[in-house]
DSSP file (Angstrom, degrees, kcal/mol; ACC not computed):
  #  RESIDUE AA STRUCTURE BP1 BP2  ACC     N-H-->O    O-->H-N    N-H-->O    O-->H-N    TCO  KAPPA ALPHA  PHI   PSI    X-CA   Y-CA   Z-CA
    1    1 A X              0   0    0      0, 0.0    83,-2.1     0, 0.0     2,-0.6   0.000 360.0 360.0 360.0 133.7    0.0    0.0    0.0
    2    2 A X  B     -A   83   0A   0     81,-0.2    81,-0.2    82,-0.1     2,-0.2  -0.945 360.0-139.5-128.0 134.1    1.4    3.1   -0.7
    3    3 A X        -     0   0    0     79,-3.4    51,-0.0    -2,-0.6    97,-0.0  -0.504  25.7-107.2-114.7 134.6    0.2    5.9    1.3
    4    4 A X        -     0   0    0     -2,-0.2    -1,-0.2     1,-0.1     3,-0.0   0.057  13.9-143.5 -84.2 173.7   -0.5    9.5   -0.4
    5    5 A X  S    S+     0   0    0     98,-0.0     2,-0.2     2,-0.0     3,-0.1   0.768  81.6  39.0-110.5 -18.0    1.9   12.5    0.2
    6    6 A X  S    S+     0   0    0      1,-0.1    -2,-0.1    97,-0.0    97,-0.0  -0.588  85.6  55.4 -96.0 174.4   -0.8   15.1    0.3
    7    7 A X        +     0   0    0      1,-0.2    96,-0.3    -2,-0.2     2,-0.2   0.785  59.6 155.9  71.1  43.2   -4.9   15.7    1.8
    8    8 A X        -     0   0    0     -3,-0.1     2,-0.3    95,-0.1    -1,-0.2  -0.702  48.6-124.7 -89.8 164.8   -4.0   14.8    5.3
    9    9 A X        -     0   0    0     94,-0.4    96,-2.3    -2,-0.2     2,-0.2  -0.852  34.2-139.4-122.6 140.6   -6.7   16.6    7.9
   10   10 A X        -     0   0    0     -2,-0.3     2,-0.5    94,-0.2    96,-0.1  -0.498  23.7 -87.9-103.0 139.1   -4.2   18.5   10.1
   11   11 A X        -     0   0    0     -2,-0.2     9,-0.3     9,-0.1     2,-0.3  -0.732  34.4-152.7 -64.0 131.1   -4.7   18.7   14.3
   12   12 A X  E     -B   19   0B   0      7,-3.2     7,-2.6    -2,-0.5     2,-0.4  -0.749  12.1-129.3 -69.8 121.6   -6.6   21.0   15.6
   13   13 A X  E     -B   18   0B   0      5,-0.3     2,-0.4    -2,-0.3     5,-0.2  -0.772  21.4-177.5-101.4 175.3   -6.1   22.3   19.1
   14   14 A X  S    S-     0   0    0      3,-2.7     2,-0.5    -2,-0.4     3,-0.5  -0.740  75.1 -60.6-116.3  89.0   -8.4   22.8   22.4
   15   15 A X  S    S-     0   0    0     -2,-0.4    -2,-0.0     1,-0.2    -1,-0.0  -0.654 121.3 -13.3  71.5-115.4   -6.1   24.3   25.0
   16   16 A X  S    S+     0   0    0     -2,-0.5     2,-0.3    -3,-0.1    -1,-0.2   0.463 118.9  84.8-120.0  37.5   -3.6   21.8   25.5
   17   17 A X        -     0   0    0     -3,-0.5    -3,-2.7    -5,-0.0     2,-0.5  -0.946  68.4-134.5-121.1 112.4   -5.1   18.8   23.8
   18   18 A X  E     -B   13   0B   0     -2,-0.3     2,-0.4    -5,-0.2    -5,-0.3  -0.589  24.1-165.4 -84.3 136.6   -4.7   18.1   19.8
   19   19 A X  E     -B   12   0B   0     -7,-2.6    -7,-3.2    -2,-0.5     2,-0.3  -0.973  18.4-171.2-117.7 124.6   -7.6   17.1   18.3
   20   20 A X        -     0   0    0     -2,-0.4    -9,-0.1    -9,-0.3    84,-0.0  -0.666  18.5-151.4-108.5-178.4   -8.4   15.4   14.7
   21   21 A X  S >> S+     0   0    0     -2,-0.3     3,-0.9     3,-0.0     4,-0.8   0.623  94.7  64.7-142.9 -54.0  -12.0   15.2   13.7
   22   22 A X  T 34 S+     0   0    0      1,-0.3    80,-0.0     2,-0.2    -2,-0.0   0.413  97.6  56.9 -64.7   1.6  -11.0   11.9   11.5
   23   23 A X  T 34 S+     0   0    0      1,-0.1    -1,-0.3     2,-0.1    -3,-0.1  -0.375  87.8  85.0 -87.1  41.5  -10.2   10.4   14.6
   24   24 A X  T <4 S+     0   0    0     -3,-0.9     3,-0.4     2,-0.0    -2,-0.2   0.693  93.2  39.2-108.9 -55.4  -13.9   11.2   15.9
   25   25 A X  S  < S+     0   0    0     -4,-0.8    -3,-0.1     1,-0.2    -2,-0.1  -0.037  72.3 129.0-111.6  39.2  -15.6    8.1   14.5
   26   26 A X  S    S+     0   0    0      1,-0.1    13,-4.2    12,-0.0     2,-0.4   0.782  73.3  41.2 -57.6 -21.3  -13.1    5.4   15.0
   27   27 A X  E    S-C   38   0C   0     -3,-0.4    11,-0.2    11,-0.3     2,-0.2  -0.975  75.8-124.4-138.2 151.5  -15.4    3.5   16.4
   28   28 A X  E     -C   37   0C   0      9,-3.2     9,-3.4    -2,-0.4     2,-0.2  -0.706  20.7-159.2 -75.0 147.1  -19.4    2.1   16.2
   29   29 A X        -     0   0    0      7,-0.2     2,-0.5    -2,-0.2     7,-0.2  -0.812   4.0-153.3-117.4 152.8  -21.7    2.5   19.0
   30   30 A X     >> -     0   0    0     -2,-0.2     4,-5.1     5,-0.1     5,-0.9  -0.958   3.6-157.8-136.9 129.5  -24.6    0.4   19.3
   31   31 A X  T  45S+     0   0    0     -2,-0.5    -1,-0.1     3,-0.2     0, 0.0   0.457  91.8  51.3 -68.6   0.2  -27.6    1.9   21.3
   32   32 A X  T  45S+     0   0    0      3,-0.1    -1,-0.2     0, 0.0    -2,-0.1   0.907 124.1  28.6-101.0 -59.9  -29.3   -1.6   22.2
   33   33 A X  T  45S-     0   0    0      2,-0.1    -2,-0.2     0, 0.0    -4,-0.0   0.700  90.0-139.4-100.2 -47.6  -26.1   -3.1   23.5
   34   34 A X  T  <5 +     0   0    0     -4,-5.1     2,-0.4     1,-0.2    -3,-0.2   0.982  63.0 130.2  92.1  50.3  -23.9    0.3   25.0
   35   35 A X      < -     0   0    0     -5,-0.9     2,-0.9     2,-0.0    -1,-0.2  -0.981  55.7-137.9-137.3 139.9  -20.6   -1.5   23.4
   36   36 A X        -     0   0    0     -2,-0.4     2,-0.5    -7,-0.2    25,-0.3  -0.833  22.2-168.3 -94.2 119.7  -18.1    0.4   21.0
   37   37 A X  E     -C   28   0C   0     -9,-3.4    -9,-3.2    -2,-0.9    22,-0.1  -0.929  29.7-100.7-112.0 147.1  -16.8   -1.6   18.0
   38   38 A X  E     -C   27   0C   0     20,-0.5   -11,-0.3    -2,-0.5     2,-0.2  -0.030  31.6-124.9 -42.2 139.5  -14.3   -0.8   16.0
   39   39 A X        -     0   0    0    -13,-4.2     2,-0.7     1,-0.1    18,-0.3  -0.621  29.8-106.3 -97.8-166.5  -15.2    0.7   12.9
   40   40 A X  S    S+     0   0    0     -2,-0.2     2,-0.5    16,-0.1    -1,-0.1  -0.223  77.0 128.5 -95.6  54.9  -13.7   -1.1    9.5
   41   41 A X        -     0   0    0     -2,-0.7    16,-0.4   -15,-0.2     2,-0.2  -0.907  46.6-161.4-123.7 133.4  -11.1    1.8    8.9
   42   42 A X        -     0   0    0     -2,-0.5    60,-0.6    58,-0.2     2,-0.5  -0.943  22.3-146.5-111.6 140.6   -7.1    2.0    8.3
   43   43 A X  B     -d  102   0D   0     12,-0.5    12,-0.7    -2,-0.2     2,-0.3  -0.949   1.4-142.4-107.9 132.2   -5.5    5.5    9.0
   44   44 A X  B     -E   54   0E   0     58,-1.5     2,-0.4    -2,-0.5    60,-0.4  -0.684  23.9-155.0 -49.7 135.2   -2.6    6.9    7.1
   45   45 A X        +     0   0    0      8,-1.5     2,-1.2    -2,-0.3    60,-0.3  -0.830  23.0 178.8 -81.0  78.9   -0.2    8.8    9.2
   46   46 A X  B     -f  105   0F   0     58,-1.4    60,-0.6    -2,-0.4     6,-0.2  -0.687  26.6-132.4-129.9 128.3    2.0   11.3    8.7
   47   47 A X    >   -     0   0    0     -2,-1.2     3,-5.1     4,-0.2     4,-0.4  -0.183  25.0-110.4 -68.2 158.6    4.1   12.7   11.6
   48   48 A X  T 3  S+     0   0    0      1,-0.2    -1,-0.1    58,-0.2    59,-0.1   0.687 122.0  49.9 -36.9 -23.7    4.9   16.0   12.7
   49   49 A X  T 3  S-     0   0    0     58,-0.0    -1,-0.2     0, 0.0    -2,-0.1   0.389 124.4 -96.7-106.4  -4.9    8.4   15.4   11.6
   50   50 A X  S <  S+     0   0    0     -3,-5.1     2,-0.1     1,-0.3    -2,-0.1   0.725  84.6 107.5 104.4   0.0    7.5   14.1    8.2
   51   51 A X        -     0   0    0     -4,-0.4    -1,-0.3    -6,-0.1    -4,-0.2  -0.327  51.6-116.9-100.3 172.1    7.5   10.2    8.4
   52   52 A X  B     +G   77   0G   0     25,-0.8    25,-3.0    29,-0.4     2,-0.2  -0.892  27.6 160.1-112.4 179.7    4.5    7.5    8.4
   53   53 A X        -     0   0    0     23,-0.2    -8,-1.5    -2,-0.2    23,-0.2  -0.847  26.6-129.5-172.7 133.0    2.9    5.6    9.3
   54   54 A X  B     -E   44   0E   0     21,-0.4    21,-1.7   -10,-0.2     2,-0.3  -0.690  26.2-167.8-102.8 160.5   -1.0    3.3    9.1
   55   55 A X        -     0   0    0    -12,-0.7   -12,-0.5    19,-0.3     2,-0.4  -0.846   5.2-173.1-165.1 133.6   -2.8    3.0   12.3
   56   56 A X        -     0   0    0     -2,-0.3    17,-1.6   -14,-0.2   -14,-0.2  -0.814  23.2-131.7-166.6 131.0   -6.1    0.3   12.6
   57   57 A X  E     +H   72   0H   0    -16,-0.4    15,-0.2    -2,-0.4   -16,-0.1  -0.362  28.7 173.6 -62.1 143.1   -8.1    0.3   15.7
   58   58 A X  E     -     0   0H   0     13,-2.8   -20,-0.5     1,-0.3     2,-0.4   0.447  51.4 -14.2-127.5 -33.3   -8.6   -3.1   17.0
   59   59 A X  E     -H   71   0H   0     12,-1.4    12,-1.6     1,-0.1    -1,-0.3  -0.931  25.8-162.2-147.2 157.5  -10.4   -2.7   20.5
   60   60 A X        +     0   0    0     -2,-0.4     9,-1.6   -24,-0.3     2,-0.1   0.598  68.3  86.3-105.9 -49.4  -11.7   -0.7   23.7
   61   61 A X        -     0   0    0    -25,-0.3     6,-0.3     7,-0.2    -1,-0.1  -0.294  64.8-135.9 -83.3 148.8  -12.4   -3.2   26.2
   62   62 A X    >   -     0   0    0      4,-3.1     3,-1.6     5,-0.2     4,-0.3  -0.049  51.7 -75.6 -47.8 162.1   -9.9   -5.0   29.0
   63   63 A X  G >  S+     0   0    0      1,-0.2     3,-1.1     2,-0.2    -1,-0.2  -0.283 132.7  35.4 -55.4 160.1  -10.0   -8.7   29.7
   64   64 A X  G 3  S-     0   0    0      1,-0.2    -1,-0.2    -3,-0.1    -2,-0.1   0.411 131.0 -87.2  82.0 -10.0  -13.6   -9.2   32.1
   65   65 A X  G <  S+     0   0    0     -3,-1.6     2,-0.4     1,-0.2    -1,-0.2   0.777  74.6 153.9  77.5  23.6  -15.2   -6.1   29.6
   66   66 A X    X   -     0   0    0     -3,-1.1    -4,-3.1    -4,-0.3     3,-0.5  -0.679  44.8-114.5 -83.5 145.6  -14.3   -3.1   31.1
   67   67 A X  T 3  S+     0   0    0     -2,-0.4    -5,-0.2    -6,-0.3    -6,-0.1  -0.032  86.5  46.0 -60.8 172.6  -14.0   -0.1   28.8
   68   68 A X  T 3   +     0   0    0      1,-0.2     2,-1.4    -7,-0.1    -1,-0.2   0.242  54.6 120.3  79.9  -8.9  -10.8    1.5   28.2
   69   69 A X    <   -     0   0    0     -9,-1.6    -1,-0.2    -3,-0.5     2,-0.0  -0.728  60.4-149.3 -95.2  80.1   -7.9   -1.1   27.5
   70   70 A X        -     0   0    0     -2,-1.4     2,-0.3    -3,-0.1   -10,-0.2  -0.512  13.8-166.4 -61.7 147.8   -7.1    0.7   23.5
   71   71 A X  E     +H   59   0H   0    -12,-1.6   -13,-2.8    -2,-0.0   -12,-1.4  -0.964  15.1 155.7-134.9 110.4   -5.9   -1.8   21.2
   72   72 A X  E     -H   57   0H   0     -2,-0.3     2,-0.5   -15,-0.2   -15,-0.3  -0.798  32.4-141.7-131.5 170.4   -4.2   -1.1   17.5
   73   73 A X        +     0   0    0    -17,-1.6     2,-0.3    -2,-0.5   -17,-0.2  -0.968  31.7 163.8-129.5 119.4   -2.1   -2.4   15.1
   74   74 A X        -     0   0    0     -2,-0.5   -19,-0.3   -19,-0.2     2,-0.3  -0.997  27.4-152.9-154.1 143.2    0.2    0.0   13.3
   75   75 A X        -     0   0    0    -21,-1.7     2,-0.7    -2,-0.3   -21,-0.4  -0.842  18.8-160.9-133.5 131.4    3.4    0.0   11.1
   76   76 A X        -     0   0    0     -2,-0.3     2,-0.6   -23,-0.2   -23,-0.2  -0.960  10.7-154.4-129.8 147.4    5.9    3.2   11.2
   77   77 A X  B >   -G   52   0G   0    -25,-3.0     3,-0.8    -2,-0.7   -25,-0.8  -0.920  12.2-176.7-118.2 100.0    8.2    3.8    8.7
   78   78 A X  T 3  S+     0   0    0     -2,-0.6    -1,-0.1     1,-0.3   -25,-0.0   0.453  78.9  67.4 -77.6  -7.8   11.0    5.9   10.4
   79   79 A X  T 3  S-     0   0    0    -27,-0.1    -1,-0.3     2,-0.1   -28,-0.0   0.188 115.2-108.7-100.5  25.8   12.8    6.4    7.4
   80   80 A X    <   +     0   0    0     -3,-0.8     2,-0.3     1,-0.2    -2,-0.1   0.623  65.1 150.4  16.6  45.4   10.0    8.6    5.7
   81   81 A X        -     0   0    0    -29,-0.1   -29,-0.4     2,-0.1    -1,-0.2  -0.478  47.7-143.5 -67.4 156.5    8.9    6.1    3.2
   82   82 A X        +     0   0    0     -2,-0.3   -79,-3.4   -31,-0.1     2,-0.7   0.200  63.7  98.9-110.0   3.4    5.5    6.0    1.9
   83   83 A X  B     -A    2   0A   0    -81,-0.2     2,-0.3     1,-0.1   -81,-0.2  -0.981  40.9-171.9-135.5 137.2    4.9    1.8    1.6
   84   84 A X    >   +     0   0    0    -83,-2.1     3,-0.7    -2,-0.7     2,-0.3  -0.661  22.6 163.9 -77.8  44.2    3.4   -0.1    3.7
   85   85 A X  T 3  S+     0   0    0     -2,-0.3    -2,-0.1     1,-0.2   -83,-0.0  -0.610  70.2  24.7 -70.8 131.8    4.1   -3.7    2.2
   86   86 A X  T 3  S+     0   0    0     -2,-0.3     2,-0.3     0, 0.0    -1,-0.2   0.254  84.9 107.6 104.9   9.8    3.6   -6.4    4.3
   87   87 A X    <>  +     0   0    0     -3,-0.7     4,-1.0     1,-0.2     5,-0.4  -0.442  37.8 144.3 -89.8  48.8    0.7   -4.7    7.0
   88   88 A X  H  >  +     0   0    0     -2,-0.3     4,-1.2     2,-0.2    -1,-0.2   0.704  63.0  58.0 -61.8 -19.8   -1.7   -7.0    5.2
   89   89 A X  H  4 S+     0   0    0      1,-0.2    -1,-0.2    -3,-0.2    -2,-0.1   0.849 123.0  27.3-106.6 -44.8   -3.6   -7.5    8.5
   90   90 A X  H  4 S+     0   0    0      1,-0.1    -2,-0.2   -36,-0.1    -1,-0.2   0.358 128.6  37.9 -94.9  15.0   -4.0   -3.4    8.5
   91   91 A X  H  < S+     0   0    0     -4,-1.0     8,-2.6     1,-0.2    -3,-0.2   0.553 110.4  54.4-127.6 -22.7   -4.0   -2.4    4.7
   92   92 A X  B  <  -I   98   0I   0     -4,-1.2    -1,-0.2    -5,-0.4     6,-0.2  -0.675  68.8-126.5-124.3 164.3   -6.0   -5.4    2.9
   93   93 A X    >   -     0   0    0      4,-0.9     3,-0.8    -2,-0.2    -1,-0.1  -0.132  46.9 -87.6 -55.7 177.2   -9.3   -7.2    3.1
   94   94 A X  T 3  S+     0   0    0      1,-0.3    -2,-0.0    -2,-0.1    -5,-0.0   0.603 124.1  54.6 -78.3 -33.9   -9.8  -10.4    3.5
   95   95 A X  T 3  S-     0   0    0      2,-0.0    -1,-0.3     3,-0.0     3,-0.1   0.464 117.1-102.1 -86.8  12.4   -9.7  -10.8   -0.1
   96   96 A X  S <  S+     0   0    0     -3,-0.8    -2,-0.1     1,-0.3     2,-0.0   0.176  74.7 136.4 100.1   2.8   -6.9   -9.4   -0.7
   97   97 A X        -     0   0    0      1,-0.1    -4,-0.9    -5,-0.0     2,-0.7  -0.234  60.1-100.3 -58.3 148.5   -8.1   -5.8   -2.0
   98   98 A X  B     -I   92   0I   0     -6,-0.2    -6,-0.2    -3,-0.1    -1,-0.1  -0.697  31.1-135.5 -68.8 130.9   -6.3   -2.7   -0.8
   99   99 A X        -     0   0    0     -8,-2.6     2,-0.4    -2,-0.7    -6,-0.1  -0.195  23.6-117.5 -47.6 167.0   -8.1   -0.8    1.9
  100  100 A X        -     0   0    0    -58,-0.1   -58,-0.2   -99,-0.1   -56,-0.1  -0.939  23.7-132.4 -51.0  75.5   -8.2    3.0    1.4
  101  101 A X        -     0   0    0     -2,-0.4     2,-0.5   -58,-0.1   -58,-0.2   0.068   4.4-134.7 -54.5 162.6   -6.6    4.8    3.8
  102  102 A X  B     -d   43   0D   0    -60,-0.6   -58,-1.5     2,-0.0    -1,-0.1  -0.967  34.6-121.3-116.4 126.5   -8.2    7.8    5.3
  103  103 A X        +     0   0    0     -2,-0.5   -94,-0.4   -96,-0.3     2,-0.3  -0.395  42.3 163.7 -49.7 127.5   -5.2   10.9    5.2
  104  104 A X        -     0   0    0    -60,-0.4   -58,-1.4   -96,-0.2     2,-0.4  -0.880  26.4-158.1-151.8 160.4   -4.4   12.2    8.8
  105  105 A X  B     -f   46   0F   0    -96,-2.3     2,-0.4    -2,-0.3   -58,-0.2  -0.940  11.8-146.9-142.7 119.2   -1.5   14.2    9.8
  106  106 A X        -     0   0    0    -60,-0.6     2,-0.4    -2,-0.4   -58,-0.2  -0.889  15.0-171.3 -88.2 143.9   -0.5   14.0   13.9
  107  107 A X              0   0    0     -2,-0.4   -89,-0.1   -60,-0.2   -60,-0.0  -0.824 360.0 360.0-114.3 138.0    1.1   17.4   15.0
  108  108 A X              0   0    0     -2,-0.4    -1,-0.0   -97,-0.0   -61,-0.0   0.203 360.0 360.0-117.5 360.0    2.6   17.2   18.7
């Protein structure tokens, strides 16, 4: 997968907390049940510093179902390459299509 070099959504901040908007809806809620699932999204990444990196939510809850234990899978390329061969578990379907990645850009 090779991950674009422009259209990433920039952080915003609120005081002293960055915020991205496309990290907003990472996950489904379901109003009969109260439980967060992941949603079916891989993010591109590209750090303040100019590197990348894809990002896939996997979980919320702790062993026993308490909220709060985050879970991801993510591949960083420190050398500021742009592919992401061999993340198959976070770039492809299950048939073997490429995902999309969704652009987002981390600021610290």
């Amino acid at each position: 997968m090779q991950l674009p070099d422009t259209g990433y959504v920039v952080d915003q901040r609120r005081g002293d907390t960055p915020r991205n908007r496309l990290l907003e809806d990472w996950y489904y809620y379901s109003w009969t049940s109260h439980i967060l699932r992941p949603a079916d999204r891989t993010y591109a990444v590209r750090t303040a510093d100019g590197k990348y990196a894809v990002l896939r939510s996997l979980g919320y809850y702790c062993p026993g179902g308490r909220p709060g234990c985050v879970a991801f899978r993510y591949r960083y390329r420190g050398d500021g390459g742009r592919e992401m061969a061999g993340l198959e578990a976070a770039g492809r379907l299950s048939n073997g299509a490429e995902r999309t990645a969704t652009p987002l850009r981390i600021d610290r």
